[in-house]
C-alpha positions as CSV (number, residue, x, y, z in Angstrom):
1,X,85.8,105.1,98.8
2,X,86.4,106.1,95.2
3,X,90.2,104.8,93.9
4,X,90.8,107.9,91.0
5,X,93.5,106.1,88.6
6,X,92.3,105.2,85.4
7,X,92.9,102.0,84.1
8,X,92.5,100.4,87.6
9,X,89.5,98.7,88.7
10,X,88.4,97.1,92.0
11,X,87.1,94.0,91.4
12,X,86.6,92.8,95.0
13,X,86.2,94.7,98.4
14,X,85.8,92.2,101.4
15,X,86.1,92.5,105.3
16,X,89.7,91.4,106.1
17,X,90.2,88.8,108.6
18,X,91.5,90.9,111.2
19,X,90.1,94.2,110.6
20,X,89.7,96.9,108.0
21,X,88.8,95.7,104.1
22,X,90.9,94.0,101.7
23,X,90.8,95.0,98.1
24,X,91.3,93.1,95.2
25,X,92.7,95.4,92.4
26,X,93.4,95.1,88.6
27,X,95.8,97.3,86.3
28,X,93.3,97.0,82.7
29,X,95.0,99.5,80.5
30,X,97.8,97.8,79.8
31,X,100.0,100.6,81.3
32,X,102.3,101.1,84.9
33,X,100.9,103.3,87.2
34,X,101.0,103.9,91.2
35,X,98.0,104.5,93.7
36,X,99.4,106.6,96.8
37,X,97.0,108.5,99.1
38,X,96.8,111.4,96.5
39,X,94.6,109.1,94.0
40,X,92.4,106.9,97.0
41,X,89.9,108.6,98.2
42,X,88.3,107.3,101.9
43,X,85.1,108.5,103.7
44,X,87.7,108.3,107.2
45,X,90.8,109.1,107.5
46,X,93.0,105.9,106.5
47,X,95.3,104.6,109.5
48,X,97.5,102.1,107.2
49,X,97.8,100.0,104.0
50,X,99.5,96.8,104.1
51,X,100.2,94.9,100.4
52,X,98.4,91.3,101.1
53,X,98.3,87.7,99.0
54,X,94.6,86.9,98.3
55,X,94.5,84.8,101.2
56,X,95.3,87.9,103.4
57,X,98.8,87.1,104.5
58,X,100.6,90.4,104.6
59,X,103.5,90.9,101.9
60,X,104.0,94.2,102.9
61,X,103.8,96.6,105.8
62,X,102.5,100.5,106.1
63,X,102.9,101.0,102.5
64,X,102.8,104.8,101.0
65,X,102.4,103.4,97.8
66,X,101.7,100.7,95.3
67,X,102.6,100.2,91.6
68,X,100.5,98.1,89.7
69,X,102.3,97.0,85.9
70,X,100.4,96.6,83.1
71,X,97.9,93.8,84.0
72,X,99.0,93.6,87.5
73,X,96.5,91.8,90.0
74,X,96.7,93.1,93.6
75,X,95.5,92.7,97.5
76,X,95.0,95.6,99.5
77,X,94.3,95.8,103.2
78,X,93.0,98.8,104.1
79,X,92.6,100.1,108.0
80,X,90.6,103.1,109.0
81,X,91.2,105.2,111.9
82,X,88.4,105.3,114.8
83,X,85.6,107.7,114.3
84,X,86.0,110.9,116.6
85,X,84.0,111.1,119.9
């Protein structure tokens, strides 16, 4: 998975609890910007995002997209689609 916004790192990737990983994100530029399925790259197609606390309890629901403000910390849970048979 590659995440193409600059100014954004990952800092932590994890299993989540319940399925998928859980990413721990960081705005370090000092500017806004939003990560969207044009900008995150996955080696599967992605089934959903949900917005998470850093004890994985959802926030938000089948989000599209995320803005981060400068020096914004964030949890990601990420859920892939099955692999083809």
């Amino acid at each position: 998975m590659t995440i193409d916004v600059p100014g954004v790192v990952v800092v932590d990737t994890r299993p989540a609890a319940d399925g998928g990983i859980m990413l721990h994100l960081r705005e370090v530029a000092g500017q806004t910007t939003t990560l969207d399925s044009g900008n995150v790259k996955t080696w599967t197609d992605l089934e959903s995002a949900t917005e998470v606390n850093a004890l994985g309890d959802t926030i938000q629901d089948g989000i599209e997209s995320l803005e981060l403000r400068p020096y914004d910390v964030r949890f990601v849970q990420l859920r892939f689609a099955p692999p083809p048979q």
